[in-house]
C-alpha positions in Angstrom: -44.0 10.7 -13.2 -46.3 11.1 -10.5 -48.0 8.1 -9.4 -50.5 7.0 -6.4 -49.6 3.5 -4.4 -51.9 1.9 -2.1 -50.8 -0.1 1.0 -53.6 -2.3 2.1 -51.5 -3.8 5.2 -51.0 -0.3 6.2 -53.9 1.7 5.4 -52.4 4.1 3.6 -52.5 5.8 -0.1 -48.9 7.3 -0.9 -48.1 10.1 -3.8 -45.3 8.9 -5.2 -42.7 10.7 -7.4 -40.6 7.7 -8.7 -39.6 5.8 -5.9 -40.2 8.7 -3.5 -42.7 9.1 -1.0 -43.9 12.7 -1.4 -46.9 12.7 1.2 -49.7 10.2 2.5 -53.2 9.7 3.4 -54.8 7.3 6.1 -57.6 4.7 4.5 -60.7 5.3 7.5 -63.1 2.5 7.9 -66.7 2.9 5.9 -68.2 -0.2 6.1 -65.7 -2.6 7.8 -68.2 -5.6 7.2 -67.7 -5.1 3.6 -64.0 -4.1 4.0 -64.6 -0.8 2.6 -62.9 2.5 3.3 -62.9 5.9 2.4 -60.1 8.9 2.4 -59.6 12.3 1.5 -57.0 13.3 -1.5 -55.4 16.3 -0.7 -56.3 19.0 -3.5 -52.8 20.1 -3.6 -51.7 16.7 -5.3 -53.5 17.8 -8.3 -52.9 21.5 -8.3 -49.9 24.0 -8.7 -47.1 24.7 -11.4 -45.7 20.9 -10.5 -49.0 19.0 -10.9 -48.4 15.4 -13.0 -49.2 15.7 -16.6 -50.5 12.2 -16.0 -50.8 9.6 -13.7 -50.6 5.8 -12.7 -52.8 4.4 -9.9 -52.0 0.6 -8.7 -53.8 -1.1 -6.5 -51.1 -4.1 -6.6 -47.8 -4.3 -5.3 -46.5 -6.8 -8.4 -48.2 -4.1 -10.6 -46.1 -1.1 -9.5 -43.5 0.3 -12.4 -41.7 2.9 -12.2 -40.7 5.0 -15.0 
């Protein structure tokens, strides 16, 4: 299952197949007084013969499961 994991320390938002890193995105800075950021999904994670029937986002480490 496909699945989205976001690395704060980093800055980064990873598409994940299982434990595999398939491709990334860099976080850019919105607002950085509020800590806010924006980024730009690639439409090909979301598109194509392949594309995830669903899909788990986590926003913690401790949360991440894969199955």
């Amino acid at each position: 299952m496909a699945w989205l994991r976001l690395d704060m320390q980093k800055k980064v938002l990873y598409l994940m197949d299982g434990g595999q890193e398939l491709d990334q995105v860099p976080l850019e800075v919105h607002n950085a007084n509020a800590s806010e950021y924006r980024l730009k999904v690639p439409f090909q994670w979301f598109d194509g013969n392949d594309d995830p029937g669903a899909m788990t986002i986590v926003l913690e480490p401790s949360m991440a499961e894969v199955v």
